[in-house]
MILUM-207102 format. One record per residue (C-alpha): residue number from 0; residue in one letter; x, y, z. Coordinates in pm, whole numbers, plus 50000, padded with zeros to 5 digits. Example, Ala and Ser with C-alpha at 12.3 -4.5 7.8 and 13.67 -1.06 7.14 Angstrom:
2
+-----+------+-------+-------+-------+
| pos | code |     x |     y |     z |
+-----+------+-------+-------+-------+
|   0 |    a | 51230 | 49550 | 50780 |
|   1 |    s | 51367 | 49894 | 50714 |
+-----+------+-------+-------+-------+
This chain:
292
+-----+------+-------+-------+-------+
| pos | code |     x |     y |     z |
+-----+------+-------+-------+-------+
|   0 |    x | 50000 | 50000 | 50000 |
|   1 |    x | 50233 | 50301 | 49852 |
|   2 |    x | 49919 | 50578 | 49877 |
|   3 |    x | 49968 | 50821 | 50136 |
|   4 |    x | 49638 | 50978 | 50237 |
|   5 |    x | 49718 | 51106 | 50633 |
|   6 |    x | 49911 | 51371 | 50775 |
|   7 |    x | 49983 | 51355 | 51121 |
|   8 |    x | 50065 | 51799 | 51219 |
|   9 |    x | 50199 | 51787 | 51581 |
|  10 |    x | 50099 | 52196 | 51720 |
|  11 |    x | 50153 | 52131 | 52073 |
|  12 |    x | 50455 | 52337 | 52136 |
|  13 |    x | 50481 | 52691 | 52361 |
|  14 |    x | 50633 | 52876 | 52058 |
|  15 |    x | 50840 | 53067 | 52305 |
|  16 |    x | 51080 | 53239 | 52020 |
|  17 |    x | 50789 | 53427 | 51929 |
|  18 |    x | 50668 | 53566 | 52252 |
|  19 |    x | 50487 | 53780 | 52318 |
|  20 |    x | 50276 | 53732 | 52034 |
|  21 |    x | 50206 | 53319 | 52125 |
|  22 |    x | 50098 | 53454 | 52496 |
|  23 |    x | 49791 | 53414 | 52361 |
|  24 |    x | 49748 | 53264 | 52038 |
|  25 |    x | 49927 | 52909 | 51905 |
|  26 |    x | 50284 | 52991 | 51694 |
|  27 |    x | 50088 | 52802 | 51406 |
|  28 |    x | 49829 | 53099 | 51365 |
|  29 |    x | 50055 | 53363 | 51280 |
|  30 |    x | 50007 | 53537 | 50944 |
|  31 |    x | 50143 | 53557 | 50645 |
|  32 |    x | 50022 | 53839 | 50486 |
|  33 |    x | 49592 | 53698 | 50565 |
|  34 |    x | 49638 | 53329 | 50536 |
|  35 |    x | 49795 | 53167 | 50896 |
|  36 |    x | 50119 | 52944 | 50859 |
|  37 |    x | 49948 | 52655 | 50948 |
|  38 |    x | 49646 | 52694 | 50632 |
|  39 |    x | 49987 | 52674 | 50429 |
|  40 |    x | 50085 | 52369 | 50529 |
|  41 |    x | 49714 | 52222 | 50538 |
|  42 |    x | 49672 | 52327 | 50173 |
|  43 |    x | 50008 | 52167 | 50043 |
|  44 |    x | 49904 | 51891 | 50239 |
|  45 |    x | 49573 | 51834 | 50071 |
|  46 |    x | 49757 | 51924 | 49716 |
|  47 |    x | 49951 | 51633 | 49785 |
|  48 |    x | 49647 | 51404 | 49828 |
|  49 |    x | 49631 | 51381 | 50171 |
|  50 |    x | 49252 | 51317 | 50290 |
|  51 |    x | 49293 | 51299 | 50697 |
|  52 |    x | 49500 | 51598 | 50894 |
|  53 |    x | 49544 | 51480 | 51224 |
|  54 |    x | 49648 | 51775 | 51471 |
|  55 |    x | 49789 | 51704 | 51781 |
|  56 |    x | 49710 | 51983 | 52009 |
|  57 |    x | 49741 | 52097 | 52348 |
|  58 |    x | 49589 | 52343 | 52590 |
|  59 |    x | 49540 | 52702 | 52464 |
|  60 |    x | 49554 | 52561 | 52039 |
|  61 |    x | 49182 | 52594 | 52026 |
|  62 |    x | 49237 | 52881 | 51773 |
|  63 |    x | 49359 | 52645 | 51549 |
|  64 |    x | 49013 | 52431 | 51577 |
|  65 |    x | 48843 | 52701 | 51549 |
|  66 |    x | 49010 | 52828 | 51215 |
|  67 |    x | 48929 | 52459 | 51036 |
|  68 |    x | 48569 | 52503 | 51164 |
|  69 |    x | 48269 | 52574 | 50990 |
|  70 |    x | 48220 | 52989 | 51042 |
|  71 |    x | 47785 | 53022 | 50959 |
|  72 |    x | 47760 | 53344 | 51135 |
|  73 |    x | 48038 | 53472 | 50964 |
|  74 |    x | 47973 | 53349 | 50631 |
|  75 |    x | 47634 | 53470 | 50644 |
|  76 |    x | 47676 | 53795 | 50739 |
|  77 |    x | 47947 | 53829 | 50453 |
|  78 |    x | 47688 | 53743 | 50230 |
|  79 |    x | 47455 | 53949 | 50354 |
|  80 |    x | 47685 | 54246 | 50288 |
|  81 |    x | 47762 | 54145 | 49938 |
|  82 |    x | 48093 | 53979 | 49996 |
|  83 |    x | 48075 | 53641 | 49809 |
|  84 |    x | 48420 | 53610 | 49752 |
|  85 |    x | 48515 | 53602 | 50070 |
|  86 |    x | 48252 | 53379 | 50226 |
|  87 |    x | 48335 | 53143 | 49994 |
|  88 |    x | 48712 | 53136 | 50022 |
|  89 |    x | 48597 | 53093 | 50429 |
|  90 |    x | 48389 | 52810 | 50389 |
|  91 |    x | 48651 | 52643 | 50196 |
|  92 |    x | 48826 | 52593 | 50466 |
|  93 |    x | 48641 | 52365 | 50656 |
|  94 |    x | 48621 | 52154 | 50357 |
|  95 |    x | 48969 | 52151 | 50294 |
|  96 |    x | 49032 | 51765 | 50458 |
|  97 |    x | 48873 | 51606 | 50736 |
|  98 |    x | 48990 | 51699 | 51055 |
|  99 |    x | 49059 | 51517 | 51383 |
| 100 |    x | 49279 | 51702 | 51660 |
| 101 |    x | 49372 | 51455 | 51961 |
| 102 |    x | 49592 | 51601 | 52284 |
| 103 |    x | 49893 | 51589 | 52442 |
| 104 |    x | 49840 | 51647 | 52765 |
| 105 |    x | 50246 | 51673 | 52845 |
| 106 |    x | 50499 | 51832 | 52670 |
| 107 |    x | 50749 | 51534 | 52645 |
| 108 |    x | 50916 | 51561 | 52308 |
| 109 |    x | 50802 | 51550 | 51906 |
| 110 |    x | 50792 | 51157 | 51969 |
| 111 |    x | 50507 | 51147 | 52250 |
| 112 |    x | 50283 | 51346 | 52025 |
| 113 |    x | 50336 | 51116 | 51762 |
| 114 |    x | 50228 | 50869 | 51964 |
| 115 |    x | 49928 | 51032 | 52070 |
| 116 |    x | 49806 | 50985 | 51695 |
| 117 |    x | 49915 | 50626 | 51703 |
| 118 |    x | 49590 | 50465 | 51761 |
| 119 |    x | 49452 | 50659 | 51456 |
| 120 |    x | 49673 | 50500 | 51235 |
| 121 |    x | 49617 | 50162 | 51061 |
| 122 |    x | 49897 | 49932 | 51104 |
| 123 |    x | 49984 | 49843 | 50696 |
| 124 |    x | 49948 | 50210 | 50617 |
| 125 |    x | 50216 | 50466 | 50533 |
| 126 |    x | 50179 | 50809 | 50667 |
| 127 |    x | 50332 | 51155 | 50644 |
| 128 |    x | 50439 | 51353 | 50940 |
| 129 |    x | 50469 | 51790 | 50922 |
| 130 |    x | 50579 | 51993 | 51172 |
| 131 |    x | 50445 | 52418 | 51202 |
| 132 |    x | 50782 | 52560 | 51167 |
| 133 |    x | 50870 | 52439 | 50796 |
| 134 |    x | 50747 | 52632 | 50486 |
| 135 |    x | 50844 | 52522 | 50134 |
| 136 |    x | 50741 | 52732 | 49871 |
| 137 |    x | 50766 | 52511 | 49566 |
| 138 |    x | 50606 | 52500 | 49250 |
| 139 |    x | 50465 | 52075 | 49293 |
| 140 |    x | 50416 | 52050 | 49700 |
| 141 |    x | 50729 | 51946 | 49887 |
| 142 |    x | 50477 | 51701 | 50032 |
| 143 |    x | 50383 | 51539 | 49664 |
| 144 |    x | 50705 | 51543 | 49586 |
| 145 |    x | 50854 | 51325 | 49870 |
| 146 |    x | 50490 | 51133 | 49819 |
| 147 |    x | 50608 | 51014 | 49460 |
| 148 |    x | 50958 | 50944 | 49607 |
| 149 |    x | 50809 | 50701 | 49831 |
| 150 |    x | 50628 | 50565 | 49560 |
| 151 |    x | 50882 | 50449 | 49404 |
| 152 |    x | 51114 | 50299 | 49695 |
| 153 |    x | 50876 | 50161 | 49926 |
| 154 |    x | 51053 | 50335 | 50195 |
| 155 |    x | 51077 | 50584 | 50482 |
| 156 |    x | 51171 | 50936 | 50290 |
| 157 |    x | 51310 | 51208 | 50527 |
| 158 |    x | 51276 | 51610 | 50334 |
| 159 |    x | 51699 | 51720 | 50278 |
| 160 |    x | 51759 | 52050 | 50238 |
| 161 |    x | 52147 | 52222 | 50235 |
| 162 |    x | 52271 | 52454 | 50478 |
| 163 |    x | 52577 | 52661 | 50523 |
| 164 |    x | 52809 | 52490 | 50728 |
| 165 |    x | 52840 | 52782 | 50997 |
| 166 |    x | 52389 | 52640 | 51114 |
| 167 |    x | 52465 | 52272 | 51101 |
| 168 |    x | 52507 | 52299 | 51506 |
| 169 |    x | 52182 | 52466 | 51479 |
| 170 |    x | 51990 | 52104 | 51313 |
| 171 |    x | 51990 | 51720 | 51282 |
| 172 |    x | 52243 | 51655 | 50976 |
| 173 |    x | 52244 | 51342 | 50819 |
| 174 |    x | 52471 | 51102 | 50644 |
| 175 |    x | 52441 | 51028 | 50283 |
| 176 |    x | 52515 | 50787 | 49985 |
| 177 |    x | 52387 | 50927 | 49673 |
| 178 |    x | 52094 | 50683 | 49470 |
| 179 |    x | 51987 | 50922 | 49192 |
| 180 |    x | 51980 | 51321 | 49145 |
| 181 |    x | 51861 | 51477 | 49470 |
| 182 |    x | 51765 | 51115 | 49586 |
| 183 |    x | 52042 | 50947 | 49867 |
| 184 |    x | 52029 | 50643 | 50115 |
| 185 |    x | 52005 | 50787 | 50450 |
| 186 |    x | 52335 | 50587 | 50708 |
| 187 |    x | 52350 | 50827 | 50989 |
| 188 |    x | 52151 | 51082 | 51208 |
| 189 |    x | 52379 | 51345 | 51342 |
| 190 |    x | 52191 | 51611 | 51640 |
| 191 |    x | 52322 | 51942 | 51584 |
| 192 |    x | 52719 | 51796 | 51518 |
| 193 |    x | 53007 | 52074 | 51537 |
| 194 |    x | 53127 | 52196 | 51120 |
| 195 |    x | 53394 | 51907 | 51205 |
| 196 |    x | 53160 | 51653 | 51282 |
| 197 |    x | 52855 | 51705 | 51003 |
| 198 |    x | 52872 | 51417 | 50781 |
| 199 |    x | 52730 | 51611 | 50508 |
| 200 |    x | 52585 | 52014 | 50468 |
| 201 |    x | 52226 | 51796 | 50431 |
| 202 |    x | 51951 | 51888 | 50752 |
| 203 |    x | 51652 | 51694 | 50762 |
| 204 |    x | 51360 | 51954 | 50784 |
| 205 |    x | 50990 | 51848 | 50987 |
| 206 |    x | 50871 | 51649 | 50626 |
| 207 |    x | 50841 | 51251 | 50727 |
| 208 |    x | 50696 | 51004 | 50502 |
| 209 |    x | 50661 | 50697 | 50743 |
| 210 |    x | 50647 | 50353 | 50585 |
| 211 |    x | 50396 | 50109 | 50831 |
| 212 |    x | 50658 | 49925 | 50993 |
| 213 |    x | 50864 | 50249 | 51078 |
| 214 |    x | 50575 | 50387 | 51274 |
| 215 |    x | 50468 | 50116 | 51453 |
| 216 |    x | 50808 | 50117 | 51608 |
| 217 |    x | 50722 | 50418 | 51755 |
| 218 |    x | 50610 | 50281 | 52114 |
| 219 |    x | 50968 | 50179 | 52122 |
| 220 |    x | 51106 | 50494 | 52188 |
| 221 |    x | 51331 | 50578 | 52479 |
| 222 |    x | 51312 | 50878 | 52720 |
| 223 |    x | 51589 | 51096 | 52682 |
| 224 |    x | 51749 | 51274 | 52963 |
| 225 |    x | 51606 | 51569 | 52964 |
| 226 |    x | 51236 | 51340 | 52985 |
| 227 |    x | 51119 | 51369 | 52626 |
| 228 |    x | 51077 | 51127 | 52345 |
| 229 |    x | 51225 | 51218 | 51996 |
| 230 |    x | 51139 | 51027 | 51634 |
| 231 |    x | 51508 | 51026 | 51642 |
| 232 |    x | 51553 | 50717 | 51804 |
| 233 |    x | 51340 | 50517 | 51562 |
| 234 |    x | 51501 | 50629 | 51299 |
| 235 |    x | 51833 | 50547 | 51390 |
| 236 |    x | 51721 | 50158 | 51522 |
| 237 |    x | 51553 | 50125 | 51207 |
| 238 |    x | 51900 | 50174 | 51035 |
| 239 |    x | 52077 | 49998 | 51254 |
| 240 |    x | 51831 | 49686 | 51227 |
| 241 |    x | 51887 | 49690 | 50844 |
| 242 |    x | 51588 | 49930 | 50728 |
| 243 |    x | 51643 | 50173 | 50434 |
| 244 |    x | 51561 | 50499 | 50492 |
| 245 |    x | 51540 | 50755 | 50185 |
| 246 |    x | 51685 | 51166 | 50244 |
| 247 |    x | 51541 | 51368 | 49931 |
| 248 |    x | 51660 | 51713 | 49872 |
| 249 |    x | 51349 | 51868 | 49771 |
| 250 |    x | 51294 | 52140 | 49467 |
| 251 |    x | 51212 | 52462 | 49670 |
| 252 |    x | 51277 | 52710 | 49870 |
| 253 |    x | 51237 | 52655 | 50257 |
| 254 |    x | 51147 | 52899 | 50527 |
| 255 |    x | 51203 | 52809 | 50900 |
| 256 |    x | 50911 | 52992 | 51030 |
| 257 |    x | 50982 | 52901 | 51402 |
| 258 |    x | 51232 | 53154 | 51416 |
| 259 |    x | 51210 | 53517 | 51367 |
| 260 |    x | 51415 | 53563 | 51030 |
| 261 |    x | 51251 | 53288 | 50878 |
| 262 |    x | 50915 | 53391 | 50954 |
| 263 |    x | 51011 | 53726 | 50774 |
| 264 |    x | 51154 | 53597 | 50488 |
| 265 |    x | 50830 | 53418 | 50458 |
| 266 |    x | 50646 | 53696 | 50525 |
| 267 |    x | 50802 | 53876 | 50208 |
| 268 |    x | 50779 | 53589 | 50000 |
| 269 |    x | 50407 | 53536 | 50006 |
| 270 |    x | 50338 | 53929 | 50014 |
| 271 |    x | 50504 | 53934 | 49697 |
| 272 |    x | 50305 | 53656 | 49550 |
| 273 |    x | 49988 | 53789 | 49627 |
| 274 |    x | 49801 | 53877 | 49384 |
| 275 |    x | 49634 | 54177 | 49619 |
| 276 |    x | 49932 | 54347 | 49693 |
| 277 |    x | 50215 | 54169 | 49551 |
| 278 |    x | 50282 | 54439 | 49287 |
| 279 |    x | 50232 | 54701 | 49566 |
| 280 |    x | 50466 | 54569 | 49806 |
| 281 |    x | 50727 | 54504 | 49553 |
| 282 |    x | 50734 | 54899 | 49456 |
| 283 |    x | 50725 | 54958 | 49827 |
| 284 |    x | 51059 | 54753 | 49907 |
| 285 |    x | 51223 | 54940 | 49612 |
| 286 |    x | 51160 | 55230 | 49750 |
| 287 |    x | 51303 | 55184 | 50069 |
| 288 |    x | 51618 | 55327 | 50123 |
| 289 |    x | 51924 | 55144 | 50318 |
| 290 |    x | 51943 | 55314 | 50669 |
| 291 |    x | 52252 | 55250 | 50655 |
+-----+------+-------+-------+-------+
């Protein structure tokens, strides 16, 4: 069974580089320009053919609920004031996938809210796994495109994407041996390795395709010691116990929008793209003049 039709979207985190602006409202809901980062990754998720967006939440996400909801009273009284366009383009989201939000009642690591989704997956199926922070702005999905990569192997595919060598420290850097253009066999799992010990300028970014026998390792996870589970692990045993796990260096350009710079680089890059003010906005930053 090769089609992927689930997302698991873990959205449980504090988002603590952004506060004070997640005192009160999930990371995932912040804007880019009128759509929040997390309707991105919902709507490359469902251009990918995923039918099922699992959310794992936690206390204080309800905005994020709320936002896939139905909206009547709103619709309605857009409607009633002549705006079609936009009632539709609400309603639409609702109907974007069909949603089910479970939650983690702990923070203990990426890996326990996996495994808060566990039961909602069916043991022979494969299933992808995004996390809020990563945006790719690609012409075909990142999503699809790791999708039709695990078409064609059969196995695990981990989302590859180059960094300069000064932010390796900064991410999980993996080992490679090339297969085909942009495609490699995945031998190591490095956590944030000094420039001396990367084994490659390739980070693996929160895009997962996980084959059935991957995730149902899952439960096998061990507590690190800081208390928290991490995917990590799995990934690594599976390796070790002979599994093949696929890194693909996606076509795109990827924004980190869990930190600050990121999220305003992706900020500019979807203002310019939209087709409201993107012509605007581009006169605007040419008009700007260098403090400096």
């Amino acid at each position: 069974m090769n089609d992927v039709h689930k997302v698991i979207i873990p959205v449980g985190g504090f988002g603590t580089r952004f506060l004070p602006a997640t005192k009160a409202q999930p990371k995932e809901m912040l804007t880019l320009v009128d759509k929040p980062v997390i309707q991105y990754l919902v709507e490359e998720a469902v251009a990918s053919g995923i039918i099922d967006v699992i959310f794992v939440t936690s206390r204080n996400k309800r905005a994020i609920e709320d936002h896939f909801d139905n909206a009547f009273e709103l619709e309605y009284s857009l409607r009633a004031r002549g705006k079609t366009e936009i009632a539709d383009k609400i309603k639409a989201i609702s109907s974007l996938a069909r949603f089910v939000y479970v939650r983690q009642g702990e923070q203990k690591g990426p890996g326990d809210a996996l495994l808060q989704a566990f039961h909602l997956i069916i043991p022979h199926e494969p299933v992808a796994v995004m996390y809020g922070d990563d945006l790719v702005d690609a012409q075909v999905p990142c999503l699809k495109q790791m999708i039709e990569v695990y078409k064609k192997y059969g196995k695990p595919v981990l989302g590859l994407v180059r960094v300069p060598k000064d932010q390796l420290s900064q991410y999980g850097v993996v080992g490679v041996e090339p297969l085909d253009p942009r495609i490699y066999r995945v031998t190591k799992f490095v956590e944030k390795p000094s420039v001396e010990e990367a084994p490659s300028d390739l980070i693996s970014i929160g895009k997962y395709i996980y084959s059935p026998e991957l995730f149902q390792m899952l439960p096998q996870m061990k507590f690190s010691s800081g208390g928290e589970l991490f995917p990590t692990d799995i990934w690594d045993l599976y390796i070790k116990n002979g599994g093949e796990v696929i890194g693909y260096e996606f076509e795109g350009i990827r924004y980190d929008c869990g930190e600050k710079l990121g999220y305003l680089k992706a900020t500019v890059q979807m203002a310019l793209k939209h087709p409201e003010v993107g012509k605007s906005f581009k006169e605007y930053l040419q008009s700007i003049k260098d403090p400096a």
